[in-house]
C-alpha positions in Angstrom: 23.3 -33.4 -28.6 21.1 -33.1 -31.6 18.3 -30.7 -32.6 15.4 -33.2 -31.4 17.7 -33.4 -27.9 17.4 -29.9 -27.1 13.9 -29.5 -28.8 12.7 -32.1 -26.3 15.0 -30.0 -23.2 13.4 -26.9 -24.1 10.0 -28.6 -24.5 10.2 -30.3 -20.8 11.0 -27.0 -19.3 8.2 -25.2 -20.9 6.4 -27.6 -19.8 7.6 -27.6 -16.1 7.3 -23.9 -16.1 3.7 -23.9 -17.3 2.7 -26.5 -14.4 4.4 -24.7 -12.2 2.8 -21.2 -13.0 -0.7 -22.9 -12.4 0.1 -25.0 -9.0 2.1 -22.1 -7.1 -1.6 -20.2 -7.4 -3.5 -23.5 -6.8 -5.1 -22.9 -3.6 -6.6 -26.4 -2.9 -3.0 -28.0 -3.2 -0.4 -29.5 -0.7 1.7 -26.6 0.8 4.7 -28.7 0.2 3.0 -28.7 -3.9 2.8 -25.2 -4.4 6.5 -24.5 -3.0 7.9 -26.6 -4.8 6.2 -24.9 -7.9 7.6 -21.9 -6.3 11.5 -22.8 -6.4 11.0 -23.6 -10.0 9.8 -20.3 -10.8 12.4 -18.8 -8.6 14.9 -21.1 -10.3 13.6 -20.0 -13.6 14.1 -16.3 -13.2 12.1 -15.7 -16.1 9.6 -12.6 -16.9 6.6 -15.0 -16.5 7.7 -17.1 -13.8 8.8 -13.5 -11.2 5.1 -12.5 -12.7 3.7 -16.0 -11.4 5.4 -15.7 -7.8 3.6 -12.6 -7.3 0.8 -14.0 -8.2 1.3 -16.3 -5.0 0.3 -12.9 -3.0 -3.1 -13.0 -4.4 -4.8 -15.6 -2.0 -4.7 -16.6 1.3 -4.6 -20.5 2.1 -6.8 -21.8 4.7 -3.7 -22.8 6.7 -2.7 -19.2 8.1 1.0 -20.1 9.2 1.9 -22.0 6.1 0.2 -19.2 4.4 2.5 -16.5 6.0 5.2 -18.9 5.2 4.8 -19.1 1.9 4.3 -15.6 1.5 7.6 -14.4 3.2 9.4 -17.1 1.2 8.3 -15.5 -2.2 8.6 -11.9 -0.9 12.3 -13.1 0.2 13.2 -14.7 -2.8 12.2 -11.8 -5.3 14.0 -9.4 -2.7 17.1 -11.8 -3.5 16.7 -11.4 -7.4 16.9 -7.7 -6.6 16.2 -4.5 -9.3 15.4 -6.9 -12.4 11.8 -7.7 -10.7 11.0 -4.5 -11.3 9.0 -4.4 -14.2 6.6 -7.7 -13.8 6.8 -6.1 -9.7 5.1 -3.1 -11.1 2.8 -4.7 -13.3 1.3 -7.1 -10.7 0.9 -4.1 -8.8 -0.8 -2.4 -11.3 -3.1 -5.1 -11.8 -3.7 -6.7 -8.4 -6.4 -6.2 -6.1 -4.1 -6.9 -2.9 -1.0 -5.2 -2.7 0.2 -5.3 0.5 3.1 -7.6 -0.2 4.4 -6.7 -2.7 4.9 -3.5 -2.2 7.4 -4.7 0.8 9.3 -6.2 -1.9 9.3 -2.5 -3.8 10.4 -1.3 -0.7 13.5 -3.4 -0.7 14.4 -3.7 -4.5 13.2 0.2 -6.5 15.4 3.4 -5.6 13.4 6.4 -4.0 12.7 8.0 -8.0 11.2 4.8 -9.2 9.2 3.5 -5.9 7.4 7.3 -6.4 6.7 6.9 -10.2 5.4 3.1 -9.1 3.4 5.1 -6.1 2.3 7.8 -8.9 1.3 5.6 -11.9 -0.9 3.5 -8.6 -2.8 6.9 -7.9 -3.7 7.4 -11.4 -5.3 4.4 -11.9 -6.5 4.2 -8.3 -7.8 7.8 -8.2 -10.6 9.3 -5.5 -14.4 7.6 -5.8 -16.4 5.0 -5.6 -15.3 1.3 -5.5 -17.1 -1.6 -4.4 -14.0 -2.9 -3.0 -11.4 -0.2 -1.3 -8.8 -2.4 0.4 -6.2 -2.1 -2.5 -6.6 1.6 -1.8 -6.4 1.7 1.6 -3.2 0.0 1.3 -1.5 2.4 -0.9 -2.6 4.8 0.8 -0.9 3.3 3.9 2.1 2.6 2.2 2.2 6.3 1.3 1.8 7.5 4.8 5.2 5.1 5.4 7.6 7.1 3.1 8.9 10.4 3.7 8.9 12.1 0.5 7.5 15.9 0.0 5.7 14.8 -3.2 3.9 12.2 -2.0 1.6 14.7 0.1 0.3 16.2 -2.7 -0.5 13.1 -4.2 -2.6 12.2 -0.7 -5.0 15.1 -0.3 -7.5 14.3 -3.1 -8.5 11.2 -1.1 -9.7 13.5 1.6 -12.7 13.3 -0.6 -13.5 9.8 -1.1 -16.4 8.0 -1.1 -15.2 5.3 1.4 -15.0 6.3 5.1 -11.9 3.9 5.5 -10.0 5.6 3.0 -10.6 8.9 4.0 -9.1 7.9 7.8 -6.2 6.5 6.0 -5.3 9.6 4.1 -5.8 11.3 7.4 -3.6 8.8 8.8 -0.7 9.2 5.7 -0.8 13.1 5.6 -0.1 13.3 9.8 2.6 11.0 9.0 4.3 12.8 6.4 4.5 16.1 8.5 3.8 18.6 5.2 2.5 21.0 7.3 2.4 23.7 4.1 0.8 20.9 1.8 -1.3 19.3 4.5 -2.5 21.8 7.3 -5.1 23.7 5.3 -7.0 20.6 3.8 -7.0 18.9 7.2 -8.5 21.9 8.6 -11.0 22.5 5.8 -11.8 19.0 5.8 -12.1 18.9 10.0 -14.9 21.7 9.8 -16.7 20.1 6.7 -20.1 19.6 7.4 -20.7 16.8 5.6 -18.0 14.7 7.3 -19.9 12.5 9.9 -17.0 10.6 11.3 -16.2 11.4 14.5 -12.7 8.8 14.4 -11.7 10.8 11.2 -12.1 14.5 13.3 -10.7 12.6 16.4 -7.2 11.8 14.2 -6.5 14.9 12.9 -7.2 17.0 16.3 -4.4 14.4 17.4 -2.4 15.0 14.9 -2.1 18.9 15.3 -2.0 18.3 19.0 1.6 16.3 17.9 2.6 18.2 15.3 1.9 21.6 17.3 0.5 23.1 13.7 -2.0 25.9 14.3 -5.5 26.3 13.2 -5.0 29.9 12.3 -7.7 30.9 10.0 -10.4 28.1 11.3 -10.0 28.7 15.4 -13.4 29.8 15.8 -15.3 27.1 14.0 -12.5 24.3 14.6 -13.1 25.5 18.7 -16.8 24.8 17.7 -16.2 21.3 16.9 -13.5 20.1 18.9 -14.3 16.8 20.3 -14.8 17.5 24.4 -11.4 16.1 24.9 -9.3 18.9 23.2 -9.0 22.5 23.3 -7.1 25.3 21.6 -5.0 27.0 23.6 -3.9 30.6 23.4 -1.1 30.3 20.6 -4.0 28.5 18.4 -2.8 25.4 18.7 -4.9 22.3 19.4 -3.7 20.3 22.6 -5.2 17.4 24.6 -7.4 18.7 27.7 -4.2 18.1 31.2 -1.4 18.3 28.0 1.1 20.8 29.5 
C-alpha cells in the first residue's frame, strides 16, 4: 500500500467521521440516518466522535419513542466504552444545557471521588441566582439529592437561596434525601420560617421531611408552630408529625 493509499484511507474516514458528527445531531433526518451516524462514532471511539454522541442528548426528535430509543442506545454504548469517556463526558456536561442523560452514563462509568469532583466543578459554574433558563440546575440538583455522599450536602444548601422557585423545591427535595441532619436541619428550619419564602409546596416538603426524618425543630418550635401548615403539628418531643401520625 503506498503513501497516496493510506492518505486517501485516512482521508475517507475523516471524512465519514465529520458527516457523521453533523447527521447524529441533525434533527430533521431519518431515525434510521442519525443511528447509523451513531455506530460510526461509536465504532470510532475517538475524543470527538464520544464528544459528538453526547451531543445526541441535546435534542429531542419529534418522534418520542424513536427519540427515547436513540437516547438509551447512546447512553448504552458510552456505558459500554466505560472510564475512557470520562473526560469529553465531563466536558459536555460542563457545557450542556440538558444534562439529565448524561449524567446516567456518569453514574455507571466515574468512581464515587470523581462523580463528586464532576458534581463540584457543575456547582461552581452553576452557582445560586438568576438564570433565564433553570432546568440544567434543577437537574443537578436532582441528581445530587440521588447520591449518598456527606459532602454533597454542603454543596446543596446555598440553593436554598435561589432566585427560581423550582430550584429552591429541588434543593429542599435533595437535602431530605441526603438525611445530613447536622448539615441540613438548621437551614431548612431557618429557611421554613423565612418570611420572604411564599411557597407554600416548598414549607409543605420540608414539614414532611422532618415528619420522616423525626429531626426536631429545637430552637425554632415557637415560630415553626406559627407556620405549620393546618395539617401538621409539633408534638411534645418537638418533633413535627402529620395531624392522626401515631
Amino acid at each position: 500500500m503506498g503513501i497516496f493509499d493510506l492518505l486517501s484511507k485516512e482521508g475517507r474516514k475523516a471524512g465519514a467521521l465529520k458527516k457523521s458528527l453533523t447527521r447524529a445531531v441533525k434533527k430533521d433526518a431519518q431515525s434510521a440516518d442519525r443511528m447509523r451516524a451513531l455506530e460510526i462514532l461509536r465504532d470510532d471511539a475517538s475524543d470527538e466522535a464520544i464528544y459528538g454522541l453526547c451531543r445526541r442528548f441535546s435534542f429531542i426528535y419529534d418522534k418520542t419513542i424513536e427519540d427515547e430509543q436513540e437516547k438509551h442506545w447512546v447512553e448504552s454504548a458510552l456505558i459500554d466504552m466505560g472510564e475512557g469517556v470520562l473526560p469529553m463526558l465531563r466536558k459536555y456536561l460542563l457545557d450542556a444545557d440538558s444534562i439529565s442523560w448524561p449524567l446516567r452514563v456518569l453514574d455507571k462509568v466515574a468512581p464515587p471521588d470523581q462523580i463528586f469532583e464532576i458534581i463540584n466543578e457543575l456547582v461552581e459554574r452553576n452557582e445560586p441566582g438568576y438564570v433565564r433558563d433553570p432546568s440544567k440546575k434543577i437537574q443537578m440538583l436532582t441528581y445530587m439529592g440521588e447520591h449518598r455522599e456527606p459532602r454533597i450536602s454542603d454543596l446543596l444548601v446555598p440553593y436554598l437561596e435561589d432566585m427560581d422557585e423550582g430550584v429552591r423545591f429541588t434543593t429542599v427535595e435533595s437535602l431530605v434525601r441526603q438525611k445530613s441532619e447536622a448539615v441540613a436541619r438548621e437551614p431548612l428550619l431557618k429557611h421554613f420560617i423565612k418570611p420572604e419564602e411564599e411557597s407554600g409546596r416548598i414549607k409543605i416538603r420540608i414539614a414532611e421531611g422532618f415528619a420522616d426524618l423525626g429531626w426536631e425543630v429545637k430552637g425554632f418550635r415557637g415560630t415553626v408552630e406559627k407556620l405549620l401548615p393546618d395539617q401538621f403539628l409539633v408534638d411534645g418531643k418537638g418533633r413535627i408529625k402529620r395531624k392522626g401520625q401515631g
